[in-house]
C-alpha positions in Angstrom: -29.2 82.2 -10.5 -31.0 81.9 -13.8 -27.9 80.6 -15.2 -28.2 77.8 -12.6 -31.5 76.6 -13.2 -31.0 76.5 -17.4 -28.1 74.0 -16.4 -30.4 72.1 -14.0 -33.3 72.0 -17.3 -30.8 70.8 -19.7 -29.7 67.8 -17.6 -33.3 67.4 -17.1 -33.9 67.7 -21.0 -30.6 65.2 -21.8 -31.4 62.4 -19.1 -35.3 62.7 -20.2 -34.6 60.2 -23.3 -32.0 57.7 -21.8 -34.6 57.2 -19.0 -37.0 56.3 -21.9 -34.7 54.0 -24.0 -33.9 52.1 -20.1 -37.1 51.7 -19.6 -38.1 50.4 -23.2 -35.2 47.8 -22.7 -36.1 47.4 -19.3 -40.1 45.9 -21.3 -37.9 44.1 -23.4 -36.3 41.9 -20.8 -39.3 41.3 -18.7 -40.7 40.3 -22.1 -38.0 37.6 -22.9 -38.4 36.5 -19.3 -42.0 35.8 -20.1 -40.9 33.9 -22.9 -38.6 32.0 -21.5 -40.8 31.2 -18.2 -43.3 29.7 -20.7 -40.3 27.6 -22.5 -39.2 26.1 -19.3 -42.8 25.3 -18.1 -43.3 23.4 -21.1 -40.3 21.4 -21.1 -40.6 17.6 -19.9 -37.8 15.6 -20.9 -35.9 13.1 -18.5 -33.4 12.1 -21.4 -29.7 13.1 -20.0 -29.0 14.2 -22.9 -31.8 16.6 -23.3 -31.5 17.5 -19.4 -27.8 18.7 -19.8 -28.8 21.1 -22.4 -31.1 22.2 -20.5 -28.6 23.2 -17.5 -26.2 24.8 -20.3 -28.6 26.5 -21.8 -30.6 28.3 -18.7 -27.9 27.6 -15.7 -24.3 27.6 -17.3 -21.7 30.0 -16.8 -22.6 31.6 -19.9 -26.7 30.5 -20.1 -29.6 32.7 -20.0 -29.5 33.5 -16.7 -26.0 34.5 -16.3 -26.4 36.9 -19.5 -29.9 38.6 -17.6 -27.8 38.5 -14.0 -25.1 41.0 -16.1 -27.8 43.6 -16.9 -28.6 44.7 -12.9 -24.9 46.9 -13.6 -27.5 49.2 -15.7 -30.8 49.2 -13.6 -30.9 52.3 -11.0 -29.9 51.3 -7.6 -33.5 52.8 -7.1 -35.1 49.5 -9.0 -32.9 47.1 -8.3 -34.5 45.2 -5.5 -37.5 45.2 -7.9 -35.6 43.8 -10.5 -33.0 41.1 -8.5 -36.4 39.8 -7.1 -37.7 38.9 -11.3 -34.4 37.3 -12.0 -33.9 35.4 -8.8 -37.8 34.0 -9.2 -37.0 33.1 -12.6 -33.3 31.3 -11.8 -35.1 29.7 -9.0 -38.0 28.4 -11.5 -35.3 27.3 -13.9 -32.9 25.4 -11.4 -36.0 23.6 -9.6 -37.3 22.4 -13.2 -34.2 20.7 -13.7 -33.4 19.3 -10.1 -37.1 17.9 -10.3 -36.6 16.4 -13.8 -33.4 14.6 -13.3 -34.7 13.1 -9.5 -37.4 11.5 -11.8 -35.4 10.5 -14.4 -33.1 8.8 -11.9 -36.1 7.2 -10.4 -37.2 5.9 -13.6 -33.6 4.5 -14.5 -33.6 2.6 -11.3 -33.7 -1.0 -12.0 -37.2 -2.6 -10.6 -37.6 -4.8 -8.0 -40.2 -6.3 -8.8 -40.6 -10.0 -9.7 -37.6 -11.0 -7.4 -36.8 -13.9 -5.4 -35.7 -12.5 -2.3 -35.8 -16.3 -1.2 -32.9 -17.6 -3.4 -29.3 -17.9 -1.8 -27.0 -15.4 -3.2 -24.4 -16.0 -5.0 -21.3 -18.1 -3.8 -17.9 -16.0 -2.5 -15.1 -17.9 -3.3 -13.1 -18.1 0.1 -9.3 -17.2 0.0 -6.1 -18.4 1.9 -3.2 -16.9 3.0 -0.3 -17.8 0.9 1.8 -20.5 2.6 4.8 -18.5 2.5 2.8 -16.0 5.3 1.6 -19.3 7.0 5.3 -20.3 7.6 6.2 -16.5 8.3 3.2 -16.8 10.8 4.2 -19.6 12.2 7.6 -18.7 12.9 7.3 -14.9 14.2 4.5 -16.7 16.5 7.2 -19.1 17.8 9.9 -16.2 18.8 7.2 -14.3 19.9 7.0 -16.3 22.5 10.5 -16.2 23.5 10.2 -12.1 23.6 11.6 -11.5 20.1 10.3 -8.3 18.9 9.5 -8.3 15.1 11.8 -5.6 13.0 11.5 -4.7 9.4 13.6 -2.4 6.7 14.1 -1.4 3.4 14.4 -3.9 0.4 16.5 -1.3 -1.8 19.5 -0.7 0.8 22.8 1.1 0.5 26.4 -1.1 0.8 27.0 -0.2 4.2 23.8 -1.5 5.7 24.2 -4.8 3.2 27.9 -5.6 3.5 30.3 -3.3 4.8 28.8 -2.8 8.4 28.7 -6.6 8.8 32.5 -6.9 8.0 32.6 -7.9 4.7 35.1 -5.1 3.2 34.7 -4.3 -0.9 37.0 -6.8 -1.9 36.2 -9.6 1.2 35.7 -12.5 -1.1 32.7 -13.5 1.0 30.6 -11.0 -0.8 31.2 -13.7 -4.1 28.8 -16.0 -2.1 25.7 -13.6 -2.7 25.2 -12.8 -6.6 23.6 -9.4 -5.9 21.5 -7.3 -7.8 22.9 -3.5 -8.3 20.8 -0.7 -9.2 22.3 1.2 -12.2 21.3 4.6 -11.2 23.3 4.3 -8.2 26.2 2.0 -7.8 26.0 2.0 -3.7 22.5 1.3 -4.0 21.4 -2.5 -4.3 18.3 -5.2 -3.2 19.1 -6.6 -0.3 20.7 -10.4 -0.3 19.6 -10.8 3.3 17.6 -9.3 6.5 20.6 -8.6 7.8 20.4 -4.8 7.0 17.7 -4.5 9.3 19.8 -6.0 12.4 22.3 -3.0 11.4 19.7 -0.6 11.4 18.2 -1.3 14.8 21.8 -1.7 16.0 22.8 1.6 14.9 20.0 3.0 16.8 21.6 2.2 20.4 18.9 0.6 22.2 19.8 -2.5 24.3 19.3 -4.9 24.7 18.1 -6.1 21.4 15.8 -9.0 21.0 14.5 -9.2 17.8 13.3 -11.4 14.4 13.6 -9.1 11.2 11.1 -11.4 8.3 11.3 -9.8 4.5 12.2 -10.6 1.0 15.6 -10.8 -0.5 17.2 -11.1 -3.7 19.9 -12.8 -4.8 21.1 -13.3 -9.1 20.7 -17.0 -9.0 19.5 -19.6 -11.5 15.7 -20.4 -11.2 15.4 -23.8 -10.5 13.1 -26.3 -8.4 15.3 -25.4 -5.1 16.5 -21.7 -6.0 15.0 -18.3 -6.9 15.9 -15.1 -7.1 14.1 -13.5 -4.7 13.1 -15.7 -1.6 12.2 -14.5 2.1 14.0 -15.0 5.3 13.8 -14.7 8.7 16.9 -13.4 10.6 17.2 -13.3 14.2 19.7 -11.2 16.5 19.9 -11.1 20.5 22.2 -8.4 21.9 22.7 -8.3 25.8 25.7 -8.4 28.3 26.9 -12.0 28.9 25.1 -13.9 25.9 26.7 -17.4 25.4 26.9 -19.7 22.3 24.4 -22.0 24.5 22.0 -19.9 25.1 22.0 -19.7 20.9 21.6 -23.9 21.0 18.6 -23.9 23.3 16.7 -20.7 21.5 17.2 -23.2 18.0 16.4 -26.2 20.1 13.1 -25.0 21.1 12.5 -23.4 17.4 12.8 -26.9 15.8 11.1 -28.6 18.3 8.0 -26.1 18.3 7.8 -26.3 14.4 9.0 -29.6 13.3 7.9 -31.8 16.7 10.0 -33.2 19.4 11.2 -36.4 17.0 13.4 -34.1 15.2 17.0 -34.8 16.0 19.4 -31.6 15.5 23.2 -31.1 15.0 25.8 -28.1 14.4 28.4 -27.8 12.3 31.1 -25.4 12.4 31.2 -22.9 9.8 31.9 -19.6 8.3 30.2 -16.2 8.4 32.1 -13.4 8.4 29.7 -11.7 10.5 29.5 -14.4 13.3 32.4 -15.9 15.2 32.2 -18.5 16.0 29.6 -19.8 13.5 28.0 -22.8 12.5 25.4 -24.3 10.4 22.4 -26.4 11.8 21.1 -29.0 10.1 17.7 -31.1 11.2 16.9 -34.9 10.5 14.7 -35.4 7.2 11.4 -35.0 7.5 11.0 -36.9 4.6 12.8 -40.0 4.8 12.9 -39.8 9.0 16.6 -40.0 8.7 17.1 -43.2 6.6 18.0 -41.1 3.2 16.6 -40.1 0.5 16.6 -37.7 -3.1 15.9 -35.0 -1.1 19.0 -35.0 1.6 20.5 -36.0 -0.8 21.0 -39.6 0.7 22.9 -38.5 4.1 19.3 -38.2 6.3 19.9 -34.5 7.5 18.9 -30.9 5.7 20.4 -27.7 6.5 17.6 -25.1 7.3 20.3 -22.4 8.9 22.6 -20.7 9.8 23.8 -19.0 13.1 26.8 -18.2 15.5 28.3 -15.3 17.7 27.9 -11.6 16.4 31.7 -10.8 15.5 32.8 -8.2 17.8 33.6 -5.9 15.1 30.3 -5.7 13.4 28.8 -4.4 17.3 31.6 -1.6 16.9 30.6 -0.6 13.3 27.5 0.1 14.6 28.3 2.3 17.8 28.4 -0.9 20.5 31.2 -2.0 23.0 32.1 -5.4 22.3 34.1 -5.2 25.1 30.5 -5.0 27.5 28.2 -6.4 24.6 28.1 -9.5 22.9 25.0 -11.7 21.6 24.2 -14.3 18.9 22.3 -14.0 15.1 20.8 -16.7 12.9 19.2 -16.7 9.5 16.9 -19.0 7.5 15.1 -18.9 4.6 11.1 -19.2 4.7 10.6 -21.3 1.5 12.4 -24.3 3.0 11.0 -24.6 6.2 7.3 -24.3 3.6 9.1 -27.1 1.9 9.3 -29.4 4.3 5.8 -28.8 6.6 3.8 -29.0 3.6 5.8 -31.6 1.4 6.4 -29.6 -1.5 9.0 -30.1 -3.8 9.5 -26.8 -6.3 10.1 -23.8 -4.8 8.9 -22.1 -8.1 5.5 -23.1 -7.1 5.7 -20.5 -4.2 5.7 -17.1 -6.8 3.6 -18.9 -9.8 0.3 -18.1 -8.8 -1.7 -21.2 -9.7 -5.2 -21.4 -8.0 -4.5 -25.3 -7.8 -2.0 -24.9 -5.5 -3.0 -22.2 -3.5 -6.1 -23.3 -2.8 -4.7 -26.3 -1.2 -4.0 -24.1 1.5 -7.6 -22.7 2.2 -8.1 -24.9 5.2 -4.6 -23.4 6.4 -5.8 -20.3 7.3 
């Protein structure tokens, strides 16, 4: 028993001074706290830069107050309340100096309104156009449209299959000479499109019919730039797939085309052609718009201009993509945008379409 109660006095005796030193340190703190209280009381600067050194100093991840935060690890669970309630008043004092400080100094950076005429007009917008490319795009989805041709788009960077083989032109068919394409070199199947026609074999492939659609896009094709070629241009190509589609029923969707975008004055002929991908095909040619048929530099003296294509779908390219020719049939057609463009607004270089010159656009404001 007596052996029991020395143990008990010489903890007593060894914890006696640590108690002492905590406490001394404990004076120490609540001193520098002082110190620091009276620091941020007197500071009064709204200059950023002073502000931000502020924050570092007293609120950073390694500041004054993260340092004092690490000491409550030491204080006695008995006193920490006591002491988390010091340090939280002094964070608290610290973070609403510098949220009060930099709300003023924002005020004061604020420009003044003072001594402004709220009565003069602001200052002009410049109003924009559409480019007339998209006006003749417009124009022409808005004219199928009306005829129940839904409006289909795909990719521009398309595989071989999609771009030639599917719409029986074979590797070697010597109809693929006729469109210069572009390859990509990190992929030799890969290539930009030559025409929308991709995107009639993709909604082919899909199986739904009938199919009544317009597919508008860009296309590229490795020709010399000149005032009536580029090498990227945009078409519009057109594809109707249903059970007992005749080649008339391909004249009078064209006939009422022309005569909704050109007027009824336009006169209109076929000529039999080739497409490996239509059969039969033709091309169809319009009077000149120009010259009203008498000749002239731009029809190159005979009074018409071709503006497209057209003809059967070849019964081969409907079983390429999964359709029975023997059930199906239906008609396709193509044309470019930039001629049609041509001829509505009376312009004579296509190159005009992709330079980007305010003079010309602008000509179009009115258009929209």
């Amino acid at each position: 028993m007596n052996t029991q109660k020395k143990a008990k006095s010489a903890r007593a005796g060894n914890n006696r001074p640590a108690g002492i030193r905590y406490l001394r340190a404990m004076d120490q703190i609540l001193e520098q706290i002082r110190q620091y209280t009276t620091e941020i009381n007197a500071f009064d600067s709204h200059a950023p830069e002073q502000l931000e050194s502020f924050r570092i100093r007293f609120l950073g991840t390694k500041g004054i107050v993260k340092n004092l935060m690490g000491e409550m690890k030491n204080v006695p669970a008995d006193q920490r309340k006591e002491f988390g309630q010091v340090l939280n008043s002094f964070k608290q004092a610290a973070q609403d100096k510098y949220d009060s400080l930099r709300a003023a100094g924002s005020t004061d950076a604020a420009p003044s309104m003072a001594g402004i005429d709220w009565s003069l007009p602001g200052d002009p917008v410049p109003v924009g156009s559409r480019h007339p490319v998209t006006l003749m795009r417009n124009r022409i989805v808005s004219i199928f449209q009306r005829l129940g041709f839904a409006v289909a788009e795909g990719p521009e960077i398309e595989d071989d299959w999609h771009n030639f083989t599917a719409l029986n032109l074979a590797e070697n068919h010597p109809a693929r000479d006729m469109q210069d394409t572009f390859y990509l070199s990190r992929n030799p199947d890969w290539l930009l499109r030559t025409h929308t026609s991709n995107v009639q074999i993709r909604e082919m492939e899909k199986g739904k019919l009938p199919i009544r659609i317009i597919c508008p896009g860009r296309v590229y094709r490795n020709e010399t730039v000149s005032a009536r070629s580029h090498c990227f241009f945009h078409q519009v190509e057109g594809l109707y797939i249903d059970e007992q589609v005749s080649f008339a029923d391909l004249k009078q969707t064209l006939y009422y085309f022309v005569k909704e975008m050109f007027g009824e004055d336009v006169r209109i002929r076929f000529r039999p052609s080739y497409f490996p991908f239509t059969e039969p095909s033709a091309e169809m040619d319009i009077s000149c718009l120009l010259c009203k048929g008498e000749g002239c530099s731009v029809c190159k003296r005979t009074g018409w201009l071709e503006i497209l294509g057209c003809g059967m779908v070849h019964p081969q390219v409907l079983e390429n993509c999964g359709i029975d020719s023997g059930r199906y049939n239906g008609f396709a057609f193509g044309m470019g945008i930039e001629r049609p463009a041509l001829l509505k607004y009376g312009i004579k270089d296509i190159r005009l379409f992709s330079e980007n010159d305010l003079r010309f656009l602008e000509q179009f404001t009115s258009a929209i």
